[in-house]
C-alpha positions as protocol buffer text, in pm:
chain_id: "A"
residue {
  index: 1
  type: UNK
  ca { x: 651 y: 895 z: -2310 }
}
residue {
  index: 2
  type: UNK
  ca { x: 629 y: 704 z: -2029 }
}
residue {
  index: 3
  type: UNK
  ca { x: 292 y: 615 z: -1860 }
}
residue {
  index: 4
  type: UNK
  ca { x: 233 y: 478 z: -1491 }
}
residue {
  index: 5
  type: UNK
  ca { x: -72 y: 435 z: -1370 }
}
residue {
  index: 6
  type: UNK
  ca { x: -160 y: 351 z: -941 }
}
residue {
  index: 7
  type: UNK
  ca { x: -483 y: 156 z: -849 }
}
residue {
  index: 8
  type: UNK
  ca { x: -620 y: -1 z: -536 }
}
residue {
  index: 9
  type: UNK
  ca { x: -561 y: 294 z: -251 }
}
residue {
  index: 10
  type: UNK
  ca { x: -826 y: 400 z: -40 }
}
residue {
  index: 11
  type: UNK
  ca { x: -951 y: 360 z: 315 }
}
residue {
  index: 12
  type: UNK
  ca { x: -879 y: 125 z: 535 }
}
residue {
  index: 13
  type: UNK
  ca { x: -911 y: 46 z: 899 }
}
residue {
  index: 14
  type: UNK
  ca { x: -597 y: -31 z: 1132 }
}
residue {
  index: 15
  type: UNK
  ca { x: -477 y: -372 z: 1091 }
}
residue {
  index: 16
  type: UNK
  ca { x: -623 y: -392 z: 784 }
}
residue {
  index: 17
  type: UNK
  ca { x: -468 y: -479 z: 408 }
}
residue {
  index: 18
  type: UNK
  ca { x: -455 y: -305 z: 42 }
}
residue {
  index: 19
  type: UNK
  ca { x: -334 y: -434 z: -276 }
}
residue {
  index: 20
  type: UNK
  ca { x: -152 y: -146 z: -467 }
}
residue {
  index: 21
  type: UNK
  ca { x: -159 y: -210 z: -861 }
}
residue {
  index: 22
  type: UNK
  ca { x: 40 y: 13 z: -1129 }
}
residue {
  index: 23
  type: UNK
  ca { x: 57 y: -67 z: -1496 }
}
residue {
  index: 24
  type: UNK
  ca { x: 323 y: 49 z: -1723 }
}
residue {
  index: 25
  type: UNK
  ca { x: 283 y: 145 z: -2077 }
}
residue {
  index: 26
  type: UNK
  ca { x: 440 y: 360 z: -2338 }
}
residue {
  index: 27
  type: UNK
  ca { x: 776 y: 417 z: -2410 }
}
residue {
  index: 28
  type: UNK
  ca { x: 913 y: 196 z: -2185 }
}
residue {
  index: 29
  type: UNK
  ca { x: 999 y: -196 z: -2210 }
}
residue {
  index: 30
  type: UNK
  ca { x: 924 y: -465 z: -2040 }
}
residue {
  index: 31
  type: UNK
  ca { x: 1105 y: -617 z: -1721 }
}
residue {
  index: 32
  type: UNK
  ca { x: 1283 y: -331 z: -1579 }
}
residue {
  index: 33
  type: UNK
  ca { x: 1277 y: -231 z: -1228 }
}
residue {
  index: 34
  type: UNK
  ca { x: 981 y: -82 z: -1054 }
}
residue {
  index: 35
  type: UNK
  ca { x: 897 y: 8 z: -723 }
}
residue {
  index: 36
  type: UNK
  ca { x: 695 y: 243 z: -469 }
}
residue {
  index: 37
  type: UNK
  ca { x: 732 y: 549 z: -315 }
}
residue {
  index: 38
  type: UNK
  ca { x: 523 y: 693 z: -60 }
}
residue {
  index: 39
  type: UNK
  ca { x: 447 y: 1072 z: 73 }
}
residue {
  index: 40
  type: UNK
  ca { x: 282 y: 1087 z: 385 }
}
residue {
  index: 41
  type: UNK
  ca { x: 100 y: 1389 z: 516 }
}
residue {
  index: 42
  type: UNK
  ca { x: 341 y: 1664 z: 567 }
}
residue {
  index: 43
  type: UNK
  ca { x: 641 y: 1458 z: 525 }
}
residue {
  index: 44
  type: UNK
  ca { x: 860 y: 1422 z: 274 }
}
residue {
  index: 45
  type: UNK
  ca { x: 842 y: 1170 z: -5 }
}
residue {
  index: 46
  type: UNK
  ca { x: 1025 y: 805 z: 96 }
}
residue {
  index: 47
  type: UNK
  ca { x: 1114 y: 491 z: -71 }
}
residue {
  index: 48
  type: UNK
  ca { x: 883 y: 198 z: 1 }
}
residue {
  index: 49
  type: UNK
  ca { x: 1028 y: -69 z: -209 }
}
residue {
  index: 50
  type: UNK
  ca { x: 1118 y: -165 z: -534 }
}
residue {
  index: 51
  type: UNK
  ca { x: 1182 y: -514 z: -763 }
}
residue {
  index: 52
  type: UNK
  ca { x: 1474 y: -591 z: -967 }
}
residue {
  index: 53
  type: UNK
  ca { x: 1479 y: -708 z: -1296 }
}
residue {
  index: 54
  type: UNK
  ca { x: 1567 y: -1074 z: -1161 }
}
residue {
  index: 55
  type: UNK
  ca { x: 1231 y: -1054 z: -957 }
}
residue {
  index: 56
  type: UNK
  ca { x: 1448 y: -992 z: -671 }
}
residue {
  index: 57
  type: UNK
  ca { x: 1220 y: -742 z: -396 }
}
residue {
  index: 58
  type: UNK
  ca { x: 1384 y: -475 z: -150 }
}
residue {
  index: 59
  type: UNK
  ca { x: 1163 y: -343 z: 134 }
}
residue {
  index: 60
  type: UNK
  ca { x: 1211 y: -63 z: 340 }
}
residue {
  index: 61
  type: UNK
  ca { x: 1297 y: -123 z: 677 }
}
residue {
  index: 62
  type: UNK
  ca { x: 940 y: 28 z: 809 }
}
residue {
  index: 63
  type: UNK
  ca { x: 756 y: -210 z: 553 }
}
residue {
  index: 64
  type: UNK
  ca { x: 967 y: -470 z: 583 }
}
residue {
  index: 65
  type: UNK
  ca { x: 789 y: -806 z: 715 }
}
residue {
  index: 66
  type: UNK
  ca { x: 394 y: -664 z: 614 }
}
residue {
  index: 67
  type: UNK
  ca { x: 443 y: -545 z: 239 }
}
residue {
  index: 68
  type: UNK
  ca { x: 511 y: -776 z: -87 }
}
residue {
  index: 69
  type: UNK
  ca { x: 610 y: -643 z: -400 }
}
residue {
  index: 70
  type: UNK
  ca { x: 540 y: -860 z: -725 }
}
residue {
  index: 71
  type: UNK
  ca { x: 504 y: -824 z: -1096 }
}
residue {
  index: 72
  type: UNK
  ca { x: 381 y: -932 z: -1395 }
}
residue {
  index: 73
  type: UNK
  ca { x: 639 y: -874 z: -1664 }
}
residue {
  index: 74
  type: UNK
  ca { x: 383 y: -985 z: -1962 }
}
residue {
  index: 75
  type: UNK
  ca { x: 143 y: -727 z: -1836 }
}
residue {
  index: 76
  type: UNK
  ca { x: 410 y: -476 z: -1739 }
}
residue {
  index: 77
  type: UNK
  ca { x: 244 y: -473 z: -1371 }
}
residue {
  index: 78
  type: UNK
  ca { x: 401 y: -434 z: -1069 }
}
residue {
  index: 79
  type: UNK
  ca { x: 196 y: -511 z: -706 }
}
residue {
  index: 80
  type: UNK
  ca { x: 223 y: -407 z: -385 }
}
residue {
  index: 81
  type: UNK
  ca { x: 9 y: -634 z: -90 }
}
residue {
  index: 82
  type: UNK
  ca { x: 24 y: -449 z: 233 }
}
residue {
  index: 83
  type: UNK
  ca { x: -76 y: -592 z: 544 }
}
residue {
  index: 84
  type: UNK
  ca { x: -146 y: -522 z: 909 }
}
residue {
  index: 85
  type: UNK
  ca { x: -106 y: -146 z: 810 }
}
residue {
  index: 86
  type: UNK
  ca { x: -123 y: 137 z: 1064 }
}
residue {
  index: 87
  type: UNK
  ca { x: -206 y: 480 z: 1091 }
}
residue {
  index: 88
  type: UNK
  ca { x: 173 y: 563 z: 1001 }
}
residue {
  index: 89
  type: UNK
  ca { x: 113 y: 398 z: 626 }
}
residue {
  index: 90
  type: UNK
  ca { x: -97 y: 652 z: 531 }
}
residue {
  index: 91
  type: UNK
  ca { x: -28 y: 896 z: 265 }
}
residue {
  index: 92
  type: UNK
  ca { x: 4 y: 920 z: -113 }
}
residue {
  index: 93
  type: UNK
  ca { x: 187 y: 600 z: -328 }
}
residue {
  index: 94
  type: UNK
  ca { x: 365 y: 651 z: -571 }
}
residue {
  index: 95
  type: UNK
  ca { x: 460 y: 359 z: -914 }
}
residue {
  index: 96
  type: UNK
  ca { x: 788 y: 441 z: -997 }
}
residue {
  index: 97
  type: UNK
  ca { x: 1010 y: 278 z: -1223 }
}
residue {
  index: 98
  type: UNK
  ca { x: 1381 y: 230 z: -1316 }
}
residue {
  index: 99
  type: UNK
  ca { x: 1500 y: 180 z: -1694 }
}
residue {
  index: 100
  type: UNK
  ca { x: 1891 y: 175 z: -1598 }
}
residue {
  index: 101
  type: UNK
  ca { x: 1922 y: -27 z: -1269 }
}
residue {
  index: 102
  type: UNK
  ca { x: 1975 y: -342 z: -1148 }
}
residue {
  index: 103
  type: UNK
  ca { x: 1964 y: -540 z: -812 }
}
residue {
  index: 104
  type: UNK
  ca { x: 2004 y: -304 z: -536 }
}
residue {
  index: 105
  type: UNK
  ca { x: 2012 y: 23 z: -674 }
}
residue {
  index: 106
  type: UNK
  ca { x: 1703 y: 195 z: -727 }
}
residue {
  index: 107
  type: UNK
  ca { x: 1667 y: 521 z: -916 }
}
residue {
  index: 108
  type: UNK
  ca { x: 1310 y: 619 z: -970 }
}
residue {
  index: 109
  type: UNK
  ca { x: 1301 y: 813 z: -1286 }
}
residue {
  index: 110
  type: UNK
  ca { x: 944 y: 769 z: -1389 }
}
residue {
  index: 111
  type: UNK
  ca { x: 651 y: 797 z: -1177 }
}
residue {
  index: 112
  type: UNK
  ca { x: 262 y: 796 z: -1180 }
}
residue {
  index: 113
  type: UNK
  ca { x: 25 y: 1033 z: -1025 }
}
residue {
  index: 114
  type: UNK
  ca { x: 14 y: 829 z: -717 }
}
residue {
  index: 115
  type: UNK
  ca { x: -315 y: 657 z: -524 }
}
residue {
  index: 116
  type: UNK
  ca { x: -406 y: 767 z: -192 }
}
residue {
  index: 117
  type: UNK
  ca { x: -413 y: 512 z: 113 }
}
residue {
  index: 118
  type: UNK
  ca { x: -571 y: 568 z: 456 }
}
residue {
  index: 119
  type: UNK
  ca { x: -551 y: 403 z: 752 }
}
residue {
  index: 120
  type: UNK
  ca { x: -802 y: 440 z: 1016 }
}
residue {
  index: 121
  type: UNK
  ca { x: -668 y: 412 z: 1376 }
}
């Protein structure tokens, strides 16, 4: 059993930053790949980044340039800092991680219950 579990969402006000935390525990070892997903209202569910088990981040390209994706691989802990955020980076996040991947690829097998962020135009 694999546990992830999303802090830091809530409301913020257009140009404004959030610090995303997720920690991993159970079943599940340390240094793998973990990442971010996002569902915004009425939308479907979309990839927001993810970091490799080098340390090596991937953005999406709408996040690209305003988010940063880190981890702590004693404390199992992955981060996302988002900055100058708009309206358009609202929705639900979602901690996802990776047991089988490396570098690039990114297939989100586990996820958390997700954290809600809103930003206020």
């Amino acid at each position: 059993q694999v546990q992830l579990v999303e802090s830091g969402g809530g409301l913020v006000q257009s140009g404004g930053s959030l610090r995303l935390s997720c920690a991993a525990s159970g079943s599940i070892r340390n240094n793998i790949a973990m990442g971010w997903y996002r569902q915004p209202p009425g939308k479907k569910c979309e990839y927001v980044a993810h970091i490799s088990t080098d340390g090596s981040p991937y953005y999406s390209v709408s996040v690209k340039g305003r988010c940063t994706i880190s981890r702590d691989n004693i404390e199992n802990t992955v981060f996302l800092q988002m900055d100058n955020l708009g309206p358009e980076d609202s929705g639900v996040y979602y901690c996802t991680a990776d047991p089988q991947s490396a570098g690039i690829l990114y297939l989100a097998e586990h996820w958390g219950r997700g954290t809600q962020v809103t930003v206020s135009s």
